[in-house]
C-alpha positions as CSV (number, residue, x, y, z in Angstrom):
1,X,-12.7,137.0,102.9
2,X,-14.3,137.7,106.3
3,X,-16.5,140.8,106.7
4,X,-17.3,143.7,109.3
5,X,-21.1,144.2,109.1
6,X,-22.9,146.7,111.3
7,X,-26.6,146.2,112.9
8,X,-28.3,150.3,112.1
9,X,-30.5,151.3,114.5
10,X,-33.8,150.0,112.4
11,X,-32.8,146.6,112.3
12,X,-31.7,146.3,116.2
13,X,-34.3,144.5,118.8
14,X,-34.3,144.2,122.5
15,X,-32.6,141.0,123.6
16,X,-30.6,141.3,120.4
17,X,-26.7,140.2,121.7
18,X,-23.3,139.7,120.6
19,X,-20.3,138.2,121.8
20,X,-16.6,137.1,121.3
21,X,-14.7,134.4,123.9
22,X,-11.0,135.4,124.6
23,X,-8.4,133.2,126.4
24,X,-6.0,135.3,128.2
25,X,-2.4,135.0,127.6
26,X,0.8,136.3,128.7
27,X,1.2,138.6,125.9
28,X,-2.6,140.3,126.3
29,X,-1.0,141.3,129.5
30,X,1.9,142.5,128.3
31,X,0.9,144.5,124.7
32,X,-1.9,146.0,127.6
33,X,0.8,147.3,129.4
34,X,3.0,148.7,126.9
35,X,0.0,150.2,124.9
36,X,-1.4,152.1,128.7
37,X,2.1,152.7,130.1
38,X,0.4,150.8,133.2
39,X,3.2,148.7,135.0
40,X,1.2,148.0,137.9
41,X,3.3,145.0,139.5
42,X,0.2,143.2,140.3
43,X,-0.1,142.6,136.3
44,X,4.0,142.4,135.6
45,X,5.3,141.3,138.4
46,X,5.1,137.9,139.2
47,X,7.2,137.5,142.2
48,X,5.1,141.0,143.6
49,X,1.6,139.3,142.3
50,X,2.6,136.4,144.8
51,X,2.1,138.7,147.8
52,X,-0.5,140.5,146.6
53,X,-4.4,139.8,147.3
54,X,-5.1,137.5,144.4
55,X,-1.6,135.3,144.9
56,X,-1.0,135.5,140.8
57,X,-0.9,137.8,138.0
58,X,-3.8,139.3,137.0
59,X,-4.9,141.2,134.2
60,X,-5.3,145.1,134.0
61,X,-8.9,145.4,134.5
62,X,-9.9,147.3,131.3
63,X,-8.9,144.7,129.4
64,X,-11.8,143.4,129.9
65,X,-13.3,146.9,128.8
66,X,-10.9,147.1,125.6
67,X,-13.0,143.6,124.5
68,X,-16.5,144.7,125.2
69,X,-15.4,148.0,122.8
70,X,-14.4,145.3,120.4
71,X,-18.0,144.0,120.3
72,X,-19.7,146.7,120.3
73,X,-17.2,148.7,117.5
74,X,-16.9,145.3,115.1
75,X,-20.6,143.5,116.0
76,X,-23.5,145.5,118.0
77,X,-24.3,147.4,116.6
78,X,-21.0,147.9,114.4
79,X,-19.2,150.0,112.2
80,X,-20.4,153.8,112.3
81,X,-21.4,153.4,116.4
82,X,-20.6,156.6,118.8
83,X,-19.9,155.7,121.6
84,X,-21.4,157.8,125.0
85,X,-20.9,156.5,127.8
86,X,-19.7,153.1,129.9
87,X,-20.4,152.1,133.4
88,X,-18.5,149.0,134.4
89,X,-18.2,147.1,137.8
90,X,-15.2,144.5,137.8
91,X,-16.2,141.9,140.4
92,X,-13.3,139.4,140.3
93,X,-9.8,139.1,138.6
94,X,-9.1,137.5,135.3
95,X,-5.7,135.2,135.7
96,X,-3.4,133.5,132.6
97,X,-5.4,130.8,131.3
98,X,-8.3,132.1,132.0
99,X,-11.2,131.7,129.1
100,X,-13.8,134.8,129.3
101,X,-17.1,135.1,127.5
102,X,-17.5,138.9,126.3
103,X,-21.2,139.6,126.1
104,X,-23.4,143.0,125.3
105,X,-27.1,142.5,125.0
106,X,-29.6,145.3,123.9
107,X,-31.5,146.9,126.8
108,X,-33.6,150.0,125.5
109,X,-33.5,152.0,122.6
110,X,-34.6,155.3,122.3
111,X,-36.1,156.8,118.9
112,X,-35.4,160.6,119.0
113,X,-31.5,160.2,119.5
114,X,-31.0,156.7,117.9
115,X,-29.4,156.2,121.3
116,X,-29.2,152.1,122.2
117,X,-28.1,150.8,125.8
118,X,-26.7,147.7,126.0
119,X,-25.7,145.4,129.4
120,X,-22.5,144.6,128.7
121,X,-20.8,141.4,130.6
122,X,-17.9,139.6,130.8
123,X,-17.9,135.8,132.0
124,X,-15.2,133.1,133.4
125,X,-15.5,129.7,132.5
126,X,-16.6,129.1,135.7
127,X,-19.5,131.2,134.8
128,X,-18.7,133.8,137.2
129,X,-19.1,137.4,136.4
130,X,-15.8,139.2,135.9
131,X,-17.4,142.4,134.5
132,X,-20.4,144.0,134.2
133,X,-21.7,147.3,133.4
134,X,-23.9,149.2,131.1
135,X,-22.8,151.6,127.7
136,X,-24.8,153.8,125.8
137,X,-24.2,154.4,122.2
138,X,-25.8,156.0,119.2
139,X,-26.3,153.6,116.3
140,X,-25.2,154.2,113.2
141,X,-28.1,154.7,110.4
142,X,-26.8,153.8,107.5
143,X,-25.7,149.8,106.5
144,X,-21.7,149.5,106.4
145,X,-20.1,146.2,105.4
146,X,-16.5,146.0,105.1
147,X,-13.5,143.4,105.0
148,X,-12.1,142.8,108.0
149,X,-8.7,144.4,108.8
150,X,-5.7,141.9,109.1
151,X,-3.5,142.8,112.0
152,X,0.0,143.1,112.4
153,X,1.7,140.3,113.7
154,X,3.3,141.1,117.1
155,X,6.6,140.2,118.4
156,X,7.8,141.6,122.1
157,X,10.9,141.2,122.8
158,X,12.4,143.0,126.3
159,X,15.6,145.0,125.3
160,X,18.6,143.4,126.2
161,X,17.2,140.5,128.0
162,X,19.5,137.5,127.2
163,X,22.3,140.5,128.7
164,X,20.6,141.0,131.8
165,X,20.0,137.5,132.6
166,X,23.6,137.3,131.7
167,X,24.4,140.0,134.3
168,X,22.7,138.1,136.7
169,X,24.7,135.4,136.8
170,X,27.8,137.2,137.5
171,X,26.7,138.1,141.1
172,X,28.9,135.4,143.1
173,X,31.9,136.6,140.8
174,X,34.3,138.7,141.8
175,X,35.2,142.0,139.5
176,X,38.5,141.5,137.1
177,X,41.0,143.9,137.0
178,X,40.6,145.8,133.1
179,X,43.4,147.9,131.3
180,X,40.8,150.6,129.8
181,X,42.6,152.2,126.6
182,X,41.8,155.8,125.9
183,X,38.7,156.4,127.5
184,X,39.0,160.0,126.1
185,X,34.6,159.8,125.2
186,X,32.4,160.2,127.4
187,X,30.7,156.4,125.9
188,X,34.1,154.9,126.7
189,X,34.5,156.2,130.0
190,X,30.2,155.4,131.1
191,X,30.9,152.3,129.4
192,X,34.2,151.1,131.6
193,X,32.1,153.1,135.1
194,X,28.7,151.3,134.4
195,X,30.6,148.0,134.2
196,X,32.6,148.9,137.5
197,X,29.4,150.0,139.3
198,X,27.7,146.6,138.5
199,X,30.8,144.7,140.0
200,X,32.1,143.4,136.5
201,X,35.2,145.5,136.1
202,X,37.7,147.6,138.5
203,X,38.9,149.4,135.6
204,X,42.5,151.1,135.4
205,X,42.0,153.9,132.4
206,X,44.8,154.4,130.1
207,X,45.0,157.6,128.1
208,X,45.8,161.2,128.4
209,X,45.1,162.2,132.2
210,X,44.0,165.8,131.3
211,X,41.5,164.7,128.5
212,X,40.4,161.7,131.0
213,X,39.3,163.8,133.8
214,X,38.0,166.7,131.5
215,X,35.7,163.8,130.0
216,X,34.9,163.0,133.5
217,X,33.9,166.2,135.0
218,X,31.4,166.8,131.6
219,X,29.7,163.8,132.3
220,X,29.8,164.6,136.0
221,X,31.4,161.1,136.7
222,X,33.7,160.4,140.6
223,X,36.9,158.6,139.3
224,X,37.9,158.6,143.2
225,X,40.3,155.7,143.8
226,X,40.1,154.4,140.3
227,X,43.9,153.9,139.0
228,X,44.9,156.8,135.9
229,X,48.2,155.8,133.9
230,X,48.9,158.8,131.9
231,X,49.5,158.2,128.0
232,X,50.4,160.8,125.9
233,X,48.5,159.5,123.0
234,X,46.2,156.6,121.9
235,X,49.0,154.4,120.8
236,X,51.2,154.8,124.0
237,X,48.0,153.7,125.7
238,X,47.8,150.9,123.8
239,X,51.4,149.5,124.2
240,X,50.7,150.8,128.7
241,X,47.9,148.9,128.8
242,X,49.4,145.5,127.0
243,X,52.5,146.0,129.3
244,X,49.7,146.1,132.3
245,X,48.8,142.2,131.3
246,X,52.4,141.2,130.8
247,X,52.9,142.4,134.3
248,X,49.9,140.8,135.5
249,X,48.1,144.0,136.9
250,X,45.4,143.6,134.2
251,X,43.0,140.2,133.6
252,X,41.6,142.0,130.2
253,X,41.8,145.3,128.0
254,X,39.0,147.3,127.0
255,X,39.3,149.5,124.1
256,X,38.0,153.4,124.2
257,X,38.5,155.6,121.5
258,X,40.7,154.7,119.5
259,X,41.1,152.9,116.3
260,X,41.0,149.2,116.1
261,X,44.3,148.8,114.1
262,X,45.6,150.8,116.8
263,X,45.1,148.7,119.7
264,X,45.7,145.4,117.8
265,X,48.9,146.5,116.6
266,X,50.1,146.6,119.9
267,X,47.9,143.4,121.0
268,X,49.8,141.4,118.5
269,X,53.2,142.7,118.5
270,X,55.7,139.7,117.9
271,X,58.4,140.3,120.7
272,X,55.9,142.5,123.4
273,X,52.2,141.7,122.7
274,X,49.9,138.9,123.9
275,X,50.4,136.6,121.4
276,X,49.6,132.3,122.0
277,X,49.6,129.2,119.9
278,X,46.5,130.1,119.0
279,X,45.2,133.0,116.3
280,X,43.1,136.0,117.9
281,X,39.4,136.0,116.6
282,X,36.6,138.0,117.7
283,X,33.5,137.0,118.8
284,X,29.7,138.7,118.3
285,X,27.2,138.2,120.9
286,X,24.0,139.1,120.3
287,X,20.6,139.4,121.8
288,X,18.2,138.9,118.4
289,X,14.8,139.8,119.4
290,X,13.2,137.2,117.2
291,X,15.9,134.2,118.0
292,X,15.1,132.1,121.1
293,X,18.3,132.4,122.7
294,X,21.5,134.5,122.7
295,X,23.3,133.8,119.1
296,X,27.4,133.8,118.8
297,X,28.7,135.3,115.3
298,X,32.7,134.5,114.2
299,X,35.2,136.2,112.9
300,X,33.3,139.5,111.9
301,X,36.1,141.7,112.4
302,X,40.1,140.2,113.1
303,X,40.8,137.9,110.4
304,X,39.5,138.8,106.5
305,X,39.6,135.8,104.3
306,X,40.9,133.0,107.1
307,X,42.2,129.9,106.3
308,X,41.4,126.3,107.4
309,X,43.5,126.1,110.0
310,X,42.4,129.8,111.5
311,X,39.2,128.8,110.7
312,X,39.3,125.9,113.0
313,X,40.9,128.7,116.0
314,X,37.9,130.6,115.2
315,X,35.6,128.0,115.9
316,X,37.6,126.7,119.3
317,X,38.1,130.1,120.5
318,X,33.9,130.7,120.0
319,X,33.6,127.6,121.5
320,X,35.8,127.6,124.9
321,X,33.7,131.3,125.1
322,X,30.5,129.6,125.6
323,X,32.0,126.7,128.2
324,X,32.9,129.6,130.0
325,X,29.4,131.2,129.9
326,X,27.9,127.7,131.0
327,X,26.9,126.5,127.8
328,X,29.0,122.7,128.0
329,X,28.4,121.6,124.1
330,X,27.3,125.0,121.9
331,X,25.9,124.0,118.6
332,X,28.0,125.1,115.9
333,X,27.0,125.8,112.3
334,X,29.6,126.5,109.5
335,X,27.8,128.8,107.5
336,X,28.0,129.1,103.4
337,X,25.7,129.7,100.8
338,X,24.5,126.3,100.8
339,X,24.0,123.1,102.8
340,X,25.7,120.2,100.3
341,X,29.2,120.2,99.7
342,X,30.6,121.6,96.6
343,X,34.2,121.7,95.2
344,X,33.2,125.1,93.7
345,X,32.8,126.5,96.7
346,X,35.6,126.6,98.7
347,X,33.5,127.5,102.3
348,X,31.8,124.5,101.5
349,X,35.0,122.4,101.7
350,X,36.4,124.0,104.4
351,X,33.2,122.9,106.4
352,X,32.9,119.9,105.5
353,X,37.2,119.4,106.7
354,X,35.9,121.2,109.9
355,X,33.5,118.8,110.5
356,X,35.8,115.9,110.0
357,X,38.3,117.9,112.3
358,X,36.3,118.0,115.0
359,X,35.8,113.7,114.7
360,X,39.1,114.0,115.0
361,X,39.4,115.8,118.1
362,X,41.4,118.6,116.6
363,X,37.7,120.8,117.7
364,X,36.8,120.1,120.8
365,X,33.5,120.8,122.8
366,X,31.1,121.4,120.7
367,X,28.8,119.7,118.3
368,X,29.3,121.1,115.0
369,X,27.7,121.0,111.3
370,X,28.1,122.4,107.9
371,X,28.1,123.6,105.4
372,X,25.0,125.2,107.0
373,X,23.0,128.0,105.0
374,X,22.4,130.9,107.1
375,X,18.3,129.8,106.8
376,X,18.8,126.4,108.0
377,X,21.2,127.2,110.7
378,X,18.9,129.5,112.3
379,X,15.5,128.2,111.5
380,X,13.8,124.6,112.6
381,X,11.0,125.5,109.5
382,X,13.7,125.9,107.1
383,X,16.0,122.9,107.8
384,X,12.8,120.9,107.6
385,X,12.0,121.9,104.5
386,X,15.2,120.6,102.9
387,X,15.0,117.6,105.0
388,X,18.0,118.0,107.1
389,X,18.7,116.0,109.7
390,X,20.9,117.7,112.3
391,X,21.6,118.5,116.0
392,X,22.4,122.2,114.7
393,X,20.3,123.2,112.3
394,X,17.8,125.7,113.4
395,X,19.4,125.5,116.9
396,X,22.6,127.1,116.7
397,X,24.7,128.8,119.3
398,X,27.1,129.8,117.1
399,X,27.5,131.0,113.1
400,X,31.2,130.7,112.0
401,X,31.3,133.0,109.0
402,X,32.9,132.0,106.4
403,X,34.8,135.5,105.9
404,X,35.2,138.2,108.1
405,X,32.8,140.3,105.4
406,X,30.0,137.6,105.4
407,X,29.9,137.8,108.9
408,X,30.3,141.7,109.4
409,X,27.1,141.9,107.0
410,X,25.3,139.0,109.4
411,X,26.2,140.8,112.5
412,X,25.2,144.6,111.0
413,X,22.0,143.4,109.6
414,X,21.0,141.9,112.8
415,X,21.9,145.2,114.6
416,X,20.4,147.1,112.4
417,X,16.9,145.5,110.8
418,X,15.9,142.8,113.7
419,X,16.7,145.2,116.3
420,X,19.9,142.8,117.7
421,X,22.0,144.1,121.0
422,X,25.8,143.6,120.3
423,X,28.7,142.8,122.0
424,X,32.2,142.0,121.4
425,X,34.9,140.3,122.5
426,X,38.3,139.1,120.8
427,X,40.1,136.2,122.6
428,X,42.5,133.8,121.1
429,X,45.4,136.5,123.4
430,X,46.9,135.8,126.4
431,X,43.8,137.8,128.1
432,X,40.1,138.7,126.3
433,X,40.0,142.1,124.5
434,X,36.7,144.1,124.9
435,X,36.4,145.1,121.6
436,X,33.3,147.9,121.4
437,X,32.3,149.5,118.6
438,X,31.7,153.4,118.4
439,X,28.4,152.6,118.2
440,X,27.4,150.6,120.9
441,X,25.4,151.9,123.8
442,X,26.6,151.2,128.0
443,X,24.3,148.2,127.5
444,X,26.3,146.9,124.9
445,X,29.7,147.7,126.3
446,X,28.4,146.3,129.9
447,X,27.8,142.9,128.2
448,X,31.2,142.8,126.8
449,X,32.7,143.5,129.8
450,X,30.1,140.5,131.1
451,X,31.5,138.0,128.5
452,X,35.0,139.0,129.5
453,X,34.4,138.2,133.5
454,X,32.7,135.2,133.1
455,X,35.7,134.1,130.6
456,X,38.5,134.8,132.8
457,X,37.1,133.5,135.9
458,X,36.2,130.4,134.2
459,X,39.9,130.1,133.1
460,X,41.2,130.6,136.4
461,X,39.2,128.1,138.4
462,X,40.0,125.7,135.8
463,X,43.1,126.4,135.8
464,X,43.4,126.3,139.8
């Protein structure tokens, strides 16, 4: 066990010093910025740092300050020091990579106020002098020895940041045209305007014209020279807005406030829905703050207990999503409880067929494995561990559930305890269904309007 152990004013000498070396890293910069508030662009900026004086990013200058507090609070003189004052002069920047010496030295003491002055430094590995400066403290009397603290460990993670990056990329694309179904909230209406605003969407809102622009005027939203098709109810809206595809005056449908069932119901109607060859599924998207890239979860909320053979239109329909969002061979991992086959468990089968389905060609376009547990499909440590060789394992793109409650829970426990962004999307239709939950935020809604751009674009210039 490593120990704190002060110096008391008795035992300190002139010339007595202390000293820690820190190498600065991106993070320093960044848990100094969120623990000041100070977003100075010259320290989070990069593309602002480049015009600035020093050509790079630099680090906020009482950084440098926060570590010679950390020597004189943990080393000299220690525990039980008051601090009284500090004088510092900060003669050049300190840049990423940078290695700095952090250095006080005793200068004078003075006996009647156990009052200590110490030159405090701070040096470059160029041994140039970053900061300098003086403090004056009152030691502590009495001996203290403790154990040193253990710190949290520290993850940042920028909200939504696999969704703006996905935004980004939608700049050269032109808007689609979106059958919005009951917008009757004022979450359902921001949802469909923030979308329209970026350029994603030109929305056409279907639902009760009265309660539309009552919603409207409360949120003190302009719904000049957007298209209203009155509805009387949430189920006429549903069957206007499905009619709108057939037609070919709507690329997509975005559902508002309503219920699921509702807008499904009308979605899959035999003789007047959207119906193909192919079964609906929906698709999770999600921006996991402690996963290294954005993570795809199927079918968490269309089909209950699928089959084989919908199992293997959930995984194609996942699949042809992320083509479509530029990823040309998504790792797949069927998930189960386990990673061996077992004739017990029927999710291990299926995987194992769905493998073999996709040497087959009857998947295509993506490189898939299972049965994957949900440890091994996500992490490189775990799959290691039980020696699993694999292109997927602790890379995946997407998790294929291997029922619609294993992956609701997946989906809700990543929301909900590792901080996760969600979107939705159900495709599988003639045209991609924004599926939103009540739930989600305008971020949320704004990506799944995202995925549903980039998807129908992606069909039409191939299709061209």
């Amino acid at each position: 066990m490593e120990y704190i152990e002060n110096k008391t004013f008795s035992e300190i000498q002139i010339g007595d010093t202390a000293q820690l070396v820190r190498v600065l890293k991106q993070q320093d910069i960044e848990l100094f910025a969120v623990m000041s508030g100070d977003v100075n662009p010259a320290h989070v900026d990069p593309e602002y740092a480049k015009t600035d004086m020093f050509h790079k990013v630099i680090v906020h200058g009482m950084w440098g300050g926060a570590l010679i507090s950390a020597v004189i609070g943990t080393q000299l003189p220690g525990p039980g020091t008051i601090y009284l004052n500090q004088s510092l002069s900060f003669r050049r920047p300190v840049g990423l990579g940078d290695k700095v010496l952090v250095r006080v030295t005793v200068k004078e003491k003075f006996e009647d106020k156990r009052e200590v002055l110490l030159y405090c430094e701070c040096i470059n590995q160029d041994g140039e002098v970053v900061i300098k400066g003086d403090a004056s403290v009152i030691a502590p009397s009495e001996k203290v020895k403790r154990p040193r603290v253990m710190l949290p460990e520290v993850h940042l993670h920028e909200q939504g940041a696999h969704y703006k990056r996905l935004l980004a990329s939608t700049q050269d694309i032109p808007p689609i045209r979106v059958a919005v179904v009951h917008p009757c909230d004022e979450l359902s209406l921001m949802g469909a305007l923030e979308a329209k605003r970026h350029g994603v969407i030109e929305p056409i809102l279907v639902g009760p014209k009265a309660k539309i622009m009552a919603v409207a005027e409360k949120a003190a939203c302009n719904l000049d020279g957007i298209t209203i098709i009155d509805a009387q109810h949430s189920h006429a809206a549903a069957a206007i807005a499905v009619e709108q595809v057939r037609a070919n005056h709507a690329d997509a449908i975005m559902k508002g406030k309503l219920h699921t069932d509702e807008l499904m119901e009308a979605v899959v109607n035999k003789t007047k829905g959207l119906r193909t060859e192919r079964r609906m599924s929906h698709v999770f998207a999600l921006d996991v703050p402690t996963y290294h890239k954005p993570l795809f979860i199927s079918d968490a909320a269309i089909n209950i207990a699928p089959d084989l053979n919908t199992k293997r239109d959930i995984v194609q329909n996942a699949i042809e999503l992320l083509h479509a969002l530029g990823i040309e061979a998504p790792k797949v991992a069927i998930l189960s409880a386990v990673e061996t086959v077992n004739p017990k468990m029927q999710s291990t089968m299926d995987a194992a067929s769905l493998c073999k389905m996709a040497d087959r060609k009857q998947i295509t376009g993506g490189i898939i494995d299972g049965p994957l547990a949900f440890d091994n499909a996500i992490s490189k440590a775990a799959a290691t561990s039980k020696d699993l060789t694999s292109e997927v394992a602790g890379d995946a793109d997407i998790l294929i559930a291997p029922d619609l409650e294993a992956g609701n829970m997946i989906a809700k426990q990543l929301i909900y305890l590792a901080g996760a962004e969600s979107a939705g999307i159900v495709l599988g239709a003639s045209v991609p269904i924004i599926l939103t939950s009540r739930a989600d935020g305008t971020l949320s809604r704004l990506a799944s309007c995202v995925l549903a751009q980039r998807f129908v674009n992606f069909y039409k210039k191939s299709s061209a």
